[in-house]
MARTI-299519 format. One line per field, with one value per residue (C-alpha): residue number from 0; residue in three letters; x, y, z. Coordinates in steps of 0.5 Angstrom, whole numbers, plus 2048, in hexadecimal, padded with zeros to 3 digits. Layout:
<atoms>
num <- (NUM, ...)
residuo <- (Ala, ...)
x <- (X, ...)
y <- (Y, ...)
z <- (Z, ...)
</atoms>
This chain:
<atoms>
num <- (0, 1, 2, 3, 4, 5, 6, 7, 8, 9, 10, 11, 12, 13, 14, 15, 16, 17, 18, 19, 20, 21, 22, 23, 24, 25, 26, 27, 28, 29, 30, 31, 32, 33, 34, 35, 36, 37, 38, 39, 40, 41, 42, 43, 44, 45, 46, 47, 48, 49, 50, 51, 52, 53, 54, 55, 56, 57, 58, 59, 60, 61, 62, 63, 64, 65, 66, 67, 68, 69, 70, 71, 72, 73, 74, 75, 76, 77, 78, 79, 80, 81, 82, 83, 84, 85, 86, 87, 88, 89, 90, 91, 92, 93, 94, 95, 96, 97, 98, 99, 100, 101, 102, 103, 104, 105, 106, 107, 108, 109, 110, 111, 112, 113, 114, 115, 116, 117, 118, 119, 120, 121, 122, 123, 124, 125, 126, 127, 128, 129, 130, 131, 132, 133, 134, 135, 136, 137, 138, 139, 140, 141, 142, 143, 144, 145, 146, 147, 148, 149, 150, 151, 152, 153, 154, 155, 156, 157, 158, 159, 160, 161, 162, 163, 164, 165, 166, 167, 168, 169, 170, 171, 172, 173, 174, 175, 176, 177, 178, 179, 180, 181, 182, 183, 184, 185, 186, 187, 188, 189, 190, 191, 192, 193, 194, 195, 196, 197, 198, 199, 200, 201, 202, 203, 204, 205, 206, 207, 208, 209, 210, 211, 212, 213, 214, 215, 216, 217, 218, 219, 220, 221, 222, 223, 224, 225, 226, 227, 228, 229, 230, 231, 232, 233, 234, 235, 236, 237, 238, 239, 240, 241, 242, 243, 244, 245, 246, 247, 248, 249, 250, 251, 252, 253, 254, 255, 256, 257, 258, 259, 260, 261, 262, 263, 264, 265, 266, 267, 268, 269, 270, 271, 272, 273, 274, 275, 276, 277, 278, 279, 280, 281, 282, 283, 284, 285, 286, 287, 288, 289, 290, 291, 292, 293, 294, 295, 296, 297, 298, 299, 300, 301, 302, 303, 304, 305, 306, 307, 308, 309, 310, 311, 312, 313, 314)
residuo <- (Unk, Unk, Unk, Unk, Unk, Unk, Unk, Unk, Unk, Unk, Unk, Unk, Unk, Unk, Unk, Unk, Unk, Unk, Unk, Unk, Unk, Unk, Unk, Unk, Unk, Unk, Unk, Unk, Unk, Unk, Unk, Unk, Unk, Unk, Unk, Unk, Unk, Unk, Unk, Unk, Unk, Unk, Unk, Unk, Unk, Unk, Unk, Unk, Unk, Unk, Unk, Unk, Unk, Unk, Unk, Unk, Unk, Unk, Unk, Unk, Unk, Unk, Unk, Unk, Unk, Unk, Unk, Unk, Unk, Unk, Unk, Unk, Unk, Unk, Unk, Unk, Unk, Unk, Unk, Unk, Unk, Unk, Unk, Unk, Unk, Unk, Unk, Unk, Unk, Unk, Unk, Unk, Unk, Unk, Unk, Unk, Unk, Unk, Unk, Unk, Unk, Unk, Unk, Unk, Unk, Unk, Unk, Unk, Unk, Unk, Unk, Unk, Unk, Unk, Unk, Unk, Unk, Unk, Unk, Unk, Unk, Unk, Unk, Unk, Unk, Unk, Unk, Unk, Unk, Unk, Unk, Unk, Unk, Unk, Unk, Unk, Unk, Unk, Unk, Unk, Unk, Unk, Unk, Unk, Unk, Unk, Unk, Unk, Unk, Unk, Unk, Unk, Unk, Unk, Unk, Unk, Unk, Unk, Unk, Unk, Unk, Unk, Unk, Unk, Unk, Unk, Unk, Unk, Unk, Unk, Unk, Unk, Unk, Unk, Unk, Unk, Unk, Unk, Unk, Unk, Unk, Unk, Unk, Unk, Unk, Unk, Unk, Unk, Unk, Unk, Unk, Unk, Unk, Unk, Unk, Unk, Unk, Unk, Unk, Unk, Unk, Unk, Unk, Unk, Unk, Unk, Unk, Unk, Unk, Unk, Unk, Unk, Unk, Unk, Unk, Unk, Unk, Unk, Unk, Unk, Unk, Unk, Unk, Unk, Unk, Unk, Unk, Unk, Unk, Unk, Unk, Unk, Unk, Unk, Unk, Unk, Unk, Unk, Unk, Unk, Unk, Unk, Unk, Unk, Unk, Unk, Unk, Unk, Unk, Unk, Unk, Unk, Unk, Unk, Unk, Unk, Unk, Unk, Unk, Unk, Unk, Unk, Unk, Unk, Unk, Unk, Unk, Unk, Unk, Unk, Unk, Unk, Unk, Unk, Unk, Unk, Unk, Unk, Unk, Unk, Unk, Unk, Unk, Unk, Unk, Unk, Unk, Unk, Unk, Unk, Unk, Unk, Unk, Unk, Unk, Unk, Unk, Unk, Unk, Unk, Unk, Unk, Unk, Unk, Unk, Unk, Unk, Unk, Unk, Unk, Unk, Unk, Unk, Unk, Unk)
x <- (7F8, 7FA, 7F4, 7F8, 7F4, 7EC, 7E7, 7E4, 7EB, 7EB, 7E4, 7E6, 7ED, 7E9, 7E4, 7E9, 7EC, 7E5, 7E6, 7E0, 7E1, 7E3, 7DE, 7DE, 7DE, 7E4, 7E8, 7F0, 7F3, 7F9, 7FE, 805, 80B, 812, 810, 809, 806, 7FF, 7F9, 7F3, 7EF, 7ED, 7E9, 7EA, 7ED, 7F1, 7EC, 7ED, 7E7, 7EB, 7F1, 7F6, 7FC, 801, 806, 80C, 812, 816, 81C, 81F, 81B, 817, 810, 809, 809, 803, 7FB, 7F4, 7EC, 7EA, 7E3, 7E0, 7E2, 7E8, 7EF, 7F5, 7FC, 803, 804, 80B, 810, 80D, 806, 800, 7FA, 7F3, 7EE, 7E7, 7E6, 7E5, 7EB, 7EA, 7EF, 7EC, 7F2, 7F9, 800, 807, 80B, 812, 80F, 80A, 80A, 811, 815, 817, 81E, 81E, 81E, 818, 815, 80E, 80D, 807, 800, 7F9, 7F3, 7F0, 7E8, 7E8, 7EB, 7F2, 7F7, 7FD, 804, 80A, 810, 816, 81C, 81A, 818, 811, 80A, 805, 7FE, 7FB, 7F3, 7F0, 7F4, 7FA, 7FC, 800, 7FC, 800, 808, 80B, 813, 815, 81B, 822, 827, 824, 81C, 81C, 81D, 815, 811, 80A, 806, 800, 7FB, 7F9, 7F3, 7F5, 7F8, 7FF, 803, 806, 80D, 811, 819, 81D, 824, 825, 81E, 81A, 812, 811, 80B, 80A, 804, 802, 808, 80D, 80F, 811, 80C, 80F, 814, 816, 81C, 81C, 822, 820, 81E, 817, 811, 80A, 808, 801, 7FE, 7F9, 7F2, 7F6, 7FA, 801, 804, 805, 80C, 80E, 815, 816, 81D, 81E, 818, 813, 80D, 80D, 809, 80B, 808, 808, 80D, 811, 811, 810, 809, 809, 80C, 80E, 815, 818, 813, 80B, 80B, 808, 807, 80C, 80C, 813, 812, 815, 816, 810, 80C, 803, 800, 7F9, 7F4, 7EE, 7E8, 7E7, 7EE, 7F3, 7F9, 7FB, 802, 804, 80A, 80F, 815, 813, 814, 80E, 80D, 80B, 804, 804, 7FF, 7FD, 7F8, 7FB, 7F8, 7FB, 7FC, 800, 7FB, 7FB, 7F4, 7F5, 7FA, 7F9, 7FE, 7FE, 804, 803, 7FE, 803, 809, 810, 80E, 808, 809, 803, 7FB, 7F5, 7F0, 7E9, 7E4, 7DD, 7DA, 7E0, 7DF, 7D7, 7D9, 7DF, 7D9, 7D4, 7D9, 7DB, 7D5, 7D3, 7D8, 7D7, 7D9)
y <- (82A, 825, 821, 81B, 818, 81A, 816, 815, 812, 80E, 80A, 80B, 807, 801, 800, 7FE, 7FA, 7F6, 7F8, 7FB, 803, 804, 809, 810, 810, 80C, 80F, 80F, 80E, 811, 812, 817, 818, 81B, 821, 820, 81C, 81D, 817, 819, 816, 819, 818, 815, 81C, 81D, 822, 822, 820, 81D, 820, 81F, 820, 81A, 81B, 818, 813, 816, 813, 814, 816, 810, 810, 80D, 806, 804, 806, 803, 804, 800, 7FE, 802, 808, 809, 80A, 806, 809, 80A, 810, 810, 809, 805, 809, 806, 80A, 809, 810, 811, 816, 81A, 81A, 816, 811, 80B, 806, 807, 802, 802, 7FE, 802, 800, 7FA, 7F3, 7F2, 7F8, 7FD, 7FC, 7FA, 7FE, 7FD, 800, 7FE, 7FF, 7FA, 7F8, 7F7, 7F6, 7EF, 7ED, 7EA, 7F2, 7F0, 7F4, 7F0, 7F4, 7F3, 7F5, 7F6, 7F6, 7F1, 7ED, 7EA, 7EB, 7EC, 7EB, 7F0, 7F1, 7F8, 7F8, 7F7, 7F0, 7EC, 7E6, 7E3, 7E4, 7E1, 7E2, 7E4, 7E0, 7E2, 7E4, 7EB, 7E9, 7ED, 7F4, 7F5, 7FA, 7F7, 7F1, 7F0, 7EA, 7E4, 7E1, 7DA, 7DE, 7DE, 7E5, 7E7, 7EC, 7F0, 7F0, 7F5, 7F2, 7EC, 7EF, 7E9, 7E9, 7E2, 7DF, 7DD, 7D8, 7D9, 7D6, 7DB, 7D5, 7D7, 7D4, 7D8, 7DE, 7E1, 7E5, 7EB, 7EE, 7F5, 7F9, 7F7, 7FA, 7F8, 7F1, 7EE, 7E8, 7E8, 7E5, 7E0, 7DD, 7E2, 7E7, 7EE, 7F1, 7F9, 7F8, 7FE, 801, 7FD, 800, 7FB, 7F8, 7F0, 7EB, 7E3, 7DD, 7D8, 7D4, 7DB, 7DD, 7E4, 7E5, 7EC, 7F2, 7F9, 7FC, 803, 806, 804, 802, 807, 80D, 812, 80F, 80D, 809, 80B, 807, 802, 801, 7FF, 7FB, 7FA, 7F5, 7F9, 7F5, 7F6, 7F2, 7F9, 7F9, 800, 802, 806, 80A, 80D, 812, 813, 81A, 820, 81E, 817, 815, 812, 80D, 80A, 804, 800, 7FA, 7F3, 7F6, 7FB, 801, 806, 808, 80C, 811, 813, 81A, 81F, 822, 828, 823, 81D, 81F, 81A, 815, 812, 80B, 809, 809, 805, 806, 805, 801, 802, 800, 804, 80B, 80B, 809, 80F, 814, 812, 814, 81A, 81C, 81C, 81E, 826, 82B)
z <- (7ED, 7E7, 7E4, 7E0, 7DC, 7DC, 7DD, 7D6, 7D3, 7D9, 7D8, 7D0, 7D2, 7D6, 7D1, 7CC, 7D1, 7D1, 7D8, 7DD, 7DF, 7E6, 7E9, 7E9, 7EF, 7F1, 7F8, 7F9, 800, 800, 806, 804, 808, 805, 809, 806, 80D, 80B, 80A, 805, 801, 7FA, 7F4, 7EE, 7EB, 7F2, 7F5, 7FC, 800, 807, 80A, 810, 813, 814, 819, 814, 816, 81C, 819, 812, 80B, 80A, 80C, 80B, 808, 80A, 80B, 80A, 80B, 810, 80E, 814, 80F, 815, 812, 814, 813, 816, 819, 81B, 81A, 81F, 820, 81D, 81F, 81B, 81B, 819, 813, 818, 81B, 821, 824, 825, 826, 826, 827, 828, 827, 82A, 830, 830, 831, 832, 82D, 832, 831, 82A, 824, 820, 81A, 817, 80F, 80F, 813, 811, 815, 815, 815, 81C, 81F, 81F, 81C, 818, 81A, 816, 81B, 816, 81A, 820, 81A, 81C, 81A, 81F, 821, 826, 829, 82A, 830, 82D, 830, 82C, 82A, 824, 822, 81C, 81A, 814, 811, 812, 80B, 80C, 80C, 813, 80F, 80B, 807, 806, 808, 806, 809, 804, 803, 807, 80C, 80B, 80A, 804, 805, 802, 805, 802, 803, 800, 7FC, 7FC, 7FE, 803, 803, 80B, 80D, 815, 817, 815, 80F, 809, 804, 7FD, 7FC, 7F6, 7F5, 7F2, 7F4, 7F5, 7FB, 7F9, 7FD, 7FB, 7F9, 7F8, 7F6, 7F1, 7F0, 7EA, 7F0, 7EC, 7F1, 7EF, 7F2, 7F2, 7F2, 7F6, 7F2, 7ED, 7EA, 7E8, 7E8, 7E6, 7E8, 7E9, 7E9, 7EF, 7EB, 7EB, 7E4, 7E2, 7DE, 7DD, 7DE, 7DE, 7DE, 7DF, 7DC, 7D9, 7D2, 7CE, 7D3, 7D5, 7DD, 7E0, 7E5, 7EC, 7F3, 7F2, 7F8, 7F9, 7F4, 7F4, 7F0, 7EE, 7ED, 7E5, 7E5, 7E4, 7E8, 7EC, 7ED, 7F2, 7EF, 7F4, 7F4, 7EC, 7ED, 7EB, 7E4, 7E5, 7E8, 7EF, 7EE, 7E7, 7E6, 7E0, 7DB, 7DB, 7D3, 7D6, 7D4, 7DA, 7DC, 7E1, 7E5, 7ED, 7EB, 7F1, 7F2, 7F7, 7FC, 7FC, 7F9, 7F7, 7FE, 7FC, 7FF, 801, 7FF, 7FD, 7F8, 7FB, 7F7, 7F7, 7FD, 801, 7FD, 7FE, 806, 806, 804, 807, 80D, 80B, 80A, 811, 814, 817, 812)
</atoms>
């Protein structure tokens, strides 16, 4: 197992950032495919405290792009291209849908690369393909369907629900990250003319975009100005950037980086600065190997809360 950067040269970097230290006791997300096909969650150092077998997508090589810690401390991943399930960390099925055969797509081709769960239990579908975004109740009826805008807009990567209730999402082709309202309207798009993946909208009102193959990470203003960026590789580090895909805003206002397909000698995940400086690096090979897509750094209060539960599950 490779460490990337000790903790102590991490506390040393965000002290001279003027930043807070992240604590110790940070735990990662993570859900591989590529042949990897395993959900798990590790500490700081990438120990392994979780572990589970995914079924991997049925079609193609692609796989997961997208997973969450529910509040409850239940997982919601995508089993196969079409098949969300949320588990238990003790491996218990406890929800599943599948939009290859629900709410009126038994005969259309779908694929799902983008969901989440709302407060109020519905969990959010976005159903590439089809073109739509949905809202279904624990027994899986369609409570809300939102289209998504024509020109290629159908075919997403992530979507990520906003404060105001509107959806950010990402379109490989013609590459742009739409801000739709409730309405399936388009309130605000940048083109970026990538096959971008990841997008989020930060507490300053910018956005934050991987650009999936154009190997960058930029973030724009509302007025669509570029305001910072990464490109290729990150200033003063060996780190090449690959496919770009999750970000995350932490808490001490550092971005996390998910860096796909950048092959072994680069880390999967990295927590970078607004001064460019890399704090910290997720770099797992063996667990996670080139097909990292997807992960979730937990907070505080999630890390005690999986730990809490892991403990009490049987030995």
């Amino acid at each position: 197992m490779k460490i990337s950067l000790c903790w102590a040269l991490l506390l040393s970097l965000t002290a001279s950032a003027g930043l807070a230290a992240e604590p110790s006791d940070r735990l990662v997300l993570v859900g591989a495919s590529y042949g990897k096909n395993v959900l798990a969650i590790c500490d700081i150092d990438g120990n392994v405290l979780w572990k589970h077998k995914t079924a991997g997508p049925k079609r193609g090589h692609a796989g997961h792009h997208d997973v969450h810690l529910l509040p409850n401390g239940n997982i919601l991943f995508h089993d196969s291209w079409t098949k969300l399930k949320e588990i238990t960390l003790g491996k218990k099925i406890v929800w599943e849908y599948d939009s290859a055969n629900a709410n009126g797509n038994r005969d259309r081709r779908v694929d799902v690369h983008a969901f989440d769960r709302l407060a109020n239990g519905e969990t959010v579908i976005v159903e590439s393909g089809v073109g739509r975004i949905i809202h279904v109740d624990r027994d899986g009826n369609l409570v809300k369907e939102i289209p998504l805008g024509d020109g290629g807009r159908k075919h997403t990567r992530l979507m990520r629900v906003l404060k105001n209730g509107h959806y950010l999402v990402c379109a490989e082709n013609p590459g742009t990250v739409t801000e739709y309202d409730e309405a399936g309207d388009i309130v605000w798009e940048y083109e970026i003319g990538t096959r971008v993946f990841g997008a989020i909208r930060l507490d300053n009102g910018n956005t934050m975009i991987c650009s999936g193959n154009g190997n960058s990470v930029v973030e724009v203003s509302p007025e669509k100005k570029v305001v910072w960026e990464i490109s290729k590789t990150v200033p003063q580090t060996d780190i090449t950037l690959g496919w770009m895909t999750c970000l995350q805003e932490l808490p001490n206002g550092n971005i996390a980086v998910g860096n796909c397909h950048a092959g072994e000698n680069n880390p999967q995940i990295f927590e970078i600065t607004k001064d460019k400086q890399v704090v910290w690096q997720f770099d797992e090979w063996d667990l996670v190997g080139n097909g990292l897509a997807c992960w979730q750094i937990l907070d505080a209060k999630q890390s005690a809360l999986v730990r809490r539960q892991l403990e009490q599950l049987d030995p």
